[in-house]
N, C-alpha and C positions, 0 to 999 in steps of 0.2 A: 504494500500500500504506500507508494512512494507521495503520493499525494497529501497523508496523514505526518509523514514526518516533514514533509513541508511547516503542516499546521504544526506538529509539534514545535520544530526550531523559531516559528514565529511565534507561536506565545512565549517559548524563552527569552526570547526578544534578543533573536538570532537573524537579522535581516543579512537579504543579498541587494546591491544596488538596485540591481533590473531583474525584472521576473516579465518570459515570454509563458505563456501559457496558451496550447495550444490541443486543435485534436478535436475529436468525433462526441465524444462525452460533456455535457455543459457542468455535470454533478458536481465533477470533480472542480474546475477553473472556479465554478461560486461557491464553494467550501473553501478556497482556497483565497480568494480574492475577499470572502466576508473575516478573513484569521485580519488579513493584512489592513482592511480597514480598521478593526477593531483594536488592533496589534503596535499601527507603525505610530499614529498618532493619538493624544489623548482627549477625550473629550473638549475638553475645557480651549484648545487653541484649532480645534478641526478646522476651525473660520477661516484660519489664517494658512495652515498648514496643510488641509488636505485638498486637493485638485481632481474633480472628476471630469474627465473628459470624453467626449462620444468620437468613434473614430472615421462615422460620415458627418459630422459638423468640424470638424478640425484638418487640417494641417501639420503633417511633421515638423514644420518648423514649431508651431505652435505649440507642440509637447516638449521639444526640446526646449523651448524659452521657458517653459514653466516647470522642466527638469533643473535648469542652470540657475532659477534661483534659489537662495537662499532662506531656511527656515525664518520667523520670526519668534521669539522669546525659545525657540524650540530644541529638541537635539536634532530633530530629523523631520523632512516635509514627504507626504504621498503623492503620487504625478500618478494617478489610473486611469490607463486609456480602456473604456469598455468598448464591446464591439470594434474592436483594436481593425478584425480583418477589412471594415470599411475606408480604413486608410489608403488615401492614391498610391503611398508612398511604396507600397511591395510591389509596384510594376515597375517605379520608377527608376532608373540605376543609380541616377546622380543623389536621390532623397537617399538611397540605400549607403550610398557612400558617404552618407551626414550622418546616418545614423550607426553606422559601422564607425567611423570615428568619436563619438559621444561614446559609444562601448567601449572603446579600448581605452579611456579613460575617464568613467563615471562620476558624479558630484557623489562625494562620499554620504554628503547631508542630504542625498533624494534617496527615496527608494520608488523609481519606476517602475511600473509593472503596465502589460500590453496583455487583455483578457481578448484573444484570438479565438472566437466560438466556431464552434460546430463544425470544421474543417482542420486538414493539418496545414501545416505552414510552407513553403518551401525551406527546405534547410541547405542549399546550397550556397545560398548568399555570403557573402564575406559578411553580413551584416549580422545574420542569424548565429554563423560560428564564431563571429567576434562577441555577442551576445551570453552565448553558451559557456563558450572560456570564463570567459569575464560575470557572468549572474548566473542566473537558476532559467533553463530550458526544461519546460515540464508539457510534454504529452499526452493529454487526457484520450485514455482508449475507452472503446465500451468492453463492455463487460460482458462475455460471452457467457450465453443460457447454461452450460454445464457448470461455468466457474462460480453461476451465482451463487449459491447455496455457500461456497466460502467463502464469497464477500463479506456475507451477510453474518455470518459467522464473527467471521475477525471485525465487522464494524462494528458491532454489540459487542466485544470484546473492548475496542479500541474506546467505546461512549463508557462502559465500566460497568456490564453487565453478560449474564450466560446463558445462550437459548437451547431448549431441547432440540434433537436434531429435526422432528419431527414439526414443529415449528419454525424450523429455520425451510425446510422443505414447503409449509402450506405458504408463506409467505413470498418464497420463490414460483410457486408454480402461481397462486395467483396473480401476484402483482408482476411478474414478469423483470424484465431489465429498464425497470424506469427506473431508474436511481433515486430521481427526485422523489415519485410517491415513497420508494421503501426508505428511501432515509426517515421522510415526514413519518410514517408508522414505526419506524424502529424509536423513533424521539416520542411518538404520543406512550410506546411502549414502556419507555421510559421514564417519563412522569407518572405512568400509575404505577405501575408497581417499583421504584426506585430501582435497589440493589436486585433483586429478588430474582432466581434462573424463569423464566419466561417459556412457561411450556404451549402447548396447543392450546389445552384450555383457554389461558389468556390472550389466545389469537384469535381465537372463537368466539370471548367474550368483549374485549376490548376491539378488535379491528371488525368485527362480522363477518368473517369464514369459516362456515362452518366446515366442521372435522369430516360429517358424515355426508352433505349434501351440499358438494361443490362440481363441478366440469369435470376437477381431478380425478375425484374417485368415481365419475363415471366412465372416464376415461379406462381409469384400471377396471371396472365393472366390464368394459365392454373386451379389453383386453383377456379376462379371464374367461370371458363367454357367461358370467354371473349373473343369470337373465332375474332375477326377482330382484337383488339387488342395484341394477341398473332399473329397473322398474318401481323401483322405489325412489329415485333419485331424479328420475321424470316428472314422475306425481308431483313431488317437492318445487321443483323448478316450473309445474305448472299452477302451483297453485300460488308459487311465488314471482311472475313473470318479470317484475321490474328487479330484482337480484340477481336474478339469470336469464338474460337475453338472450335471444339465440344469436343474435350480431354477435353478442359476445361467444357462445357457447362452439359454435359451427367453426370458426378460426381455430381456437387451441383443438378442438379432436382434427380438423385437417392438417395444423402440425403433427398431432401426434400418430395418426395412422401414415402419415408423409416418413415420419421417426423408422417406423415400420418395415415401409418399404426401401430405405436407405441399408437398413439391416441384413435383407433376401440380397442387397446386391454385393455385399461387401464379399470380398473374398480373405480376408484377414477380421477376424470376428473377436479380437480379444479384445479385454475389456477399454483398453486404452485408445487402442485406434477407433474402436465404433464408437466411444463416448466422444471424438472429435468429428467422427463421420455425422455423427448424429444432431449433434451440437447438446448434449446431454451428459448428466451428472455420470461417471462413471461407476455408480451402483444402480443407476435407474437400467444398466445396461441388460443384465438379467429380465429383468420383467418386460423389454424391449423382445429379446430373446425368445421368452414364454407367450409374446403375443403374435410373434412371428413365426411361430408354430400351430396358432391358432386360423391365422390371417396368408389364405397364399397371395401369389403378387399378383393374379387373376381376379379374386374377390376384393383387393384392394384398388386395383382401377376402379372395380364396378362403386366401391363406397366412398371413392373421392366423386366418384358420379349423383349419388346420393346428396353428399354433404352439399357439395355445389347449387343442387337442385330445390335443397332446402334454402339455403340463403338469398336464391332468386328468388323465389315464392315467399319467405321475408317481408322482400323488400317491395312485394307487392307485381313480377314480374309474371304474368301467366296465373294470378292468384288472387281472388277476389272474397273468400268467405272462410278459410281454411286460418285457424290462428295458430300465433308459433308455438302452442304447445302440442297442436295435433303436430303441426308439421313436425318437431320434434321427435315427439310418438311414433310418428311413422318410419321416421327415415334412422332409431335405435329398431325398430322392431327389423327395419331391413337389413342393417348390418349384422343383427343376432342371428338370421336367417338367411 
């Protein structure tokens, strides 16, 4: 979690001149960007000493003039460019060679930082490796579906709490890799019960997923071929329609019988290579396995045929009177069958 020892050295009040922050993930740049507000200056002189700047309303020249000056009453001023990758200045060569010079020798009393969202950066620039040498280059990746479940692990670790594995799991499979909602539920997790290890129960009770009647374990219902059990998990989703949509519902089973089929094609089946083939936890790989003995890749075409079919009729496609829990209904009874 490179991202965490960032925040770590900045509550020490461990700063680096310039921080590029960059990458696919936004989680990570505004965890990282809310330490260094909170971090470089103190409340009481923000007025004078912290600079926010947007980086389609600005100019490089404009960040570096407000790099070069000098704190007032202070130890140190913040210069953050948000939305950094809006600057003309990364096409430009001649800005890049201003800004390449400002790096090789930074105002010791600024701490710059450039929050470059949703994208990576070029790193070939003289600007970007003068950058790197000289301050903190950080990469924000996503966080691939197999790795979730250790994220999540070590972030509840890293906030000063311990979750059952079992909870760390309902939490992965339903909130998926948004960062932002699972941080916001690891934090609300954390206020109610303080210190305290964080089992299902209290994800069931505190976040509203239930244990017994969720997409997941209909999932695994349909995997096993558990037809009363998956029949019971319908009822539920039908009598509860706005907690289980089928918009929602129809997406993760077409990932997960997609899971499936990625399985029948592998010709190296151990646990490591199909948990990357798959894009899955490497002990979901087993039960991937056991469903892939249930499911040939004949019957699987036909139920991504199904699923699809459901999701039009939804959205009102060829479908005028049929609600989404028949449609549901229908389209588990076909896959059982």
């Amino acid at each position: 979690m490179a991202h965490r020892q960032i925040i770590r050295e900045v509550k020490a009040g461990k700063f680096a001149s310039i921080y590029l922050l960059h990458g696919e993930e936004p989680f990570f740049i505004e965890e990282i960007t809310k330490a260094l507000k909170d971090g470089v200056v103190d409340e009481a002189s923000k007025d004078f000493n912290e600079t926010i700047l947007y980086g389609r309303d600005v100019e490089l020249s404009d960040v570096l003039a407000a790099a070069r000056r000098f704190p007032m009453m202070a130890e140190r001023q913040l210069v953050m460019v948000k939305e950094a990758q809006d600057l003309k200045c990364w096409k430009r060569k001649d800005e890049l060679e201003k800004l390449a010079k400002y790096a090789e020798n930074p105002v010791g009393t600024t701490v710059l930082v450039f929050a470059y969202m949703n994208k990576k950066i070029d790193g070939r620039s003289k600007a970007v490796k003068t950058l790197s040498k000289n301050g903190v280059l950080f990469l924000s990746e996503k966080v691939r579906d197999y790795k979730l479940p250790q994220w999540i692990q070590g972030y509840a670790q890293d906030e000063g709490f311990q979750m059952e594995a079992k909870a760390v799991q309902m939490l992965a499979d339903y909130l998926g890799n948004d960062l932002r909602k699972v941080g916001n539920e690891l934090t609300k997790l954390k206020l109610v019960l303080g210190g305290n290890k964080v089992s299902a129960d209290d994800v069931e009770k505190h976040i509203g997923i239930s244990k017994e009647y969720n997409v997941f374990e209909l999932q695994k219902a349909l995997g096993t071929k558990n037809v009363s059990k998956a029949s019971r998990i319908v009822n539920h989703f039908e009598a509860n329609p706005k907690n289980n949509p089928i918009a929602m519902v129809v997406p993760i089973l077409l990932s997960y019988f997609s899971r499936i089929f990625v399985y029948h094609g592998l010709r190296d089946k151990s646990q490591g290579v199909a948990a990357k083939a798959m894009a899955c936890s490497p002990y979901a790989v087993r039960d991937y396995a056991s469903a892939a003995r249930m499911y040939s890749p004949a019957k699987l075409a036909r139920i991504f045929g199904y699923l699809r079919a459901a999701d039009r009729k939804s959205k009102g496609q060829g479908n005028a009177t049929t609600t989404d829990g028949m449609l549901l209904r229908e389209t588990v009874f076909k896959i059982l069958n």
